[in-house]
C-alpha positions in Angstrom: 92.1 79.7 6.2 89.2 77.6 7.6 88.6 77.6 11.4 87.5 74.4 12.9 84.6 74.5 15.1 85.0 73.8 18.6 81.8 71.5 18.7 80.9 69.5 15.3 77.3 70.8 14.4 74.8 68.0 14.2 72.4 68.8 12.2 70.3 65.4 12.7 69.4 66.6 16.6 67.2 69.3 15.2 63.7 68.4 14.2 62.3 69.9 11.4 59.8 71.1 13.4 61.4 73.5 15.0 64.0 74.2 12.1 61.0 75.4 10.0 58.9 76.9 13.0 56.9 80.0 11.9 55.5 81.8 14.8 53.4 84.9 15.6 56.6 87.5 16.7 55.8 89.8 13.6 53.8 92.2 15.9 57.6 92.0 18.0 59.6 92.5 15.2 57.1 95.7 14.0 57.8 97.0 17.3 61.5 96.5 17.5 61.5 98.2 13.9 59.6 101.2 15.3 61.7 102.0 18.2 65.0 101.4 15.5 63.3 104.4 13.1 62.2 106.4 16.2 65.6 106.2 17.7 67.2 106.9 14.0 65.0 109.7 14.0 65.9 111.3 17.7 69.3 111.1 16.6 68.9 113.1 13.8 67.0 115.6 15.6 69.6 115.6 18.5 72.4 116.3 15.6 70.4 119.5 14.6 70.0 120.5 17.5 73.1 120.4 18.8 74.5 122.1 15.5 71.8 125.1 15.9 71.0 125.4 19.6 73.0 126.8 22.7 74.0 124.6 25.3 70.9 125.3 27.3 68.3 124.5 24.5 70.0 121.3 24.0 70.1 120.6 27.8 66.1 121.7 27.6 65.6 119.4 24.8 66.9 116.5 26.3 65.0 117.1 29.5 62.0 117.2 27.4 62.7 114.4 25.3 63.2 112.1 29.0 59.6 113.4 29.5 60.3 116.0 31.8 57.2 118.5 32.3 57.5 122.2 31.4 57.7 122.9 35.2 60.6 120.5 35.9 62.4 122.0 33.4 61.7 125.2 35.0 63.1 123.7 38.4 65.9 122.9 36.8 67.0 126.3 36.3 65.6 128.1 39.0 62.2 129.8 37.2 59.0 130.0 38.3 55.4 129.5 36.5 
């Protein structure tokens, strides 16, 4: 079944100018890539560690991973350094 479209796409509006426009967002799309395998990759660490560590490593590790110091963490549970 074909589903009409609720505007008729007109294809002579666009210039092929900017149908064709090549631009300089490659050092965007790098980026978004690395922050995709970086996130990919936390996940995956996360997964271990949940599987392996008690509940408070895993709360330490995602303290650390927010960027939490050594002594915030420490605050967190009450030690002193």
């Amino acid at each position: 079944m074909y589903h009409k479209l609720a505007k008729p796409v007109n294809y002579q509006d666009e210039y092929i100018v900017t149908f064709f426009n090549l631009s300089d967002d490659i050092d965007t799309d790098i980026l978004h890539y690395q922050n995709v395998v970086a996130h990919i990759r936390f996940n995956e660490i996360e997964s271990i560690v949940e599987k392996i560590a008690s509940d408070k490593e895993h709360f330490i590790f995602l303290l650390l991973s927010e960027g939490k110091t050594y002594k915030e963490v420490g605050k967190c549970f009450n030690l002193s350094g």
